[in-house]
N, C-alpha and C positions, 0 to 999 in steps of 0.2 A: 504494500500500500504506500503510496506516495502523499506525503501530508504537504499541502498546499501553504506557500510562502508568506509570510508578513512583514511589509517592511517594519524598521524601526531604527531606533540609536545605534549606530557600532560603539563597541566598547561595553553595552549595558550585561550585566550581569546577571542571567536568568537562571531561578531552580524550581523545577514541578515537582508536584509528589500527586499519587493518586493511590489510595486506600484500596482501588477495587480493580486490584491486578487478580485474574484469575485465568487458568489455562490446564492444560491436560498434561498429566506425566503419559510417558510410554507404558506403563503400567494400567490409565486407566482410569485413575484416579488424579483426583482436582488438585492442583496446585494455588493457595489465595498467598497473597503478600501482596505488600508494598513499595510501590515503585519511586522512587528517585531519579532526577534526571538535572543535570547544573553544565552547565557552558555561557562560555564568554560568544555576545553577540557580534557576527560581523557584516552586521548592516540587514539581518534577517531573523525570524523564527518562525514558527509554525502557527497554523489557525488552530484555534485551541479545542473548536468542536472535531475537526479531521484527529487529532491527537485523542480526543475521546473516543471516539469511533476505533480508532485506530487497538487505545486500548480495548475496546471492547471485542473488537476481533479477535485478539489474541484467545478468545475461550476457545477459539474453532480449530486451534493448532494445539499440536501433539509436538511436545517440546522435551529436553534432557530439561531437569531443573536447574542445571550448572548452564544452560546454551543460551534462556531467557535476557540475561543483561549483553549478550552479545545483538542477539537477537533485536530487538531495543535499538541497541548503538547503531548496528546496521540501517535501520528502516529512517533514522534521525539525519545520520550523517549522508542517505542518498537524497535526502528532502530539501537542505541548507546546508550552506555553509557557518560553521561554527571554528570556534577556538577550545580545545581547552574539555571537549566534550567526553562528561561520564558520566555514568549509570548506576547507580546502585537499586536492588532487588533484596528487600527482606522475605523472606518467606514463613508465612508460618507455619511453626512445629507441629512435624510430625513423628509417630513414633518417639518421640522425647528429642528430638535435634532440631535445631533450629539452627538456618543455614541463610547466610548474606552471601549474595554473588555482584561484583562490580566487572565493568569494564571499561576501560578506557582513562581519561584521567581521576585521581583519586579526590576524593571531597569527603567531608564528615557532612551526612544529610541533616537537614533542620528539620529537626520531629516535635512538630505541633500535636496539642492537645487537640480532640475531637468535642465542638465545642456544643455539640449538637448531642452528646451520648447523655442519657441517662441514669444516672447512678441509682 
């Protein structure tokens, strides 16, 4: 999927995160986590509904759960051009392990409270 351009500032400094990464292991079984995504703009970024879409596609793919922040980086880096561009994927635990996979360049992601949950 090709996620459609937006201009904007070069130099600006963007990071998404989206709660509702879900997709297939080879096994069968669903994979949910949280997506991360941070790059340096250069002169561009993505439309942000193609980018939800995008993520929602990925339920339709049958993935290694180690290939998903590749996977990601690939579909980003053929849309714009960026600086600086990576990925991080938290997954949630399964079987008692919980597993981070990144790609590309390295960033500590900024993890927001869910301000909408219930307690």
């Amino acid at each position: 999927m090709q996620l459609r351009k937006v201009p904007l500032q070069e130099g600006s400094v963007l990071e998404y995160s989206s709660k509702e990464l879900l997709f297939l292991g080879h096994s069968g079984q669903p994979y949910r986590g949280t997506l991360y995504v941070k790059f340096l703009s250069s002169g561009e970024s993505f439309d942000m509904r193609d980018f939800k879409h995008y993520i929602t596609s990925l339920r339709e793919k049958t993935l290694y759960s180690e290939d998903i922040a590749h996977e990601i980086f690939q579909t980003i880096a053929a849309s714009i051009q960026t600086l600086n561009l990576g990925v991080v994927v938290d997954l949630s635990g399964r079987g008692g392990i919980q597993q981070r996979v990144s790609f590309g360049a390295l960033f500590v992601p900024v993890v927001k409270a869910n301000i909408f949950q219930i307690n």
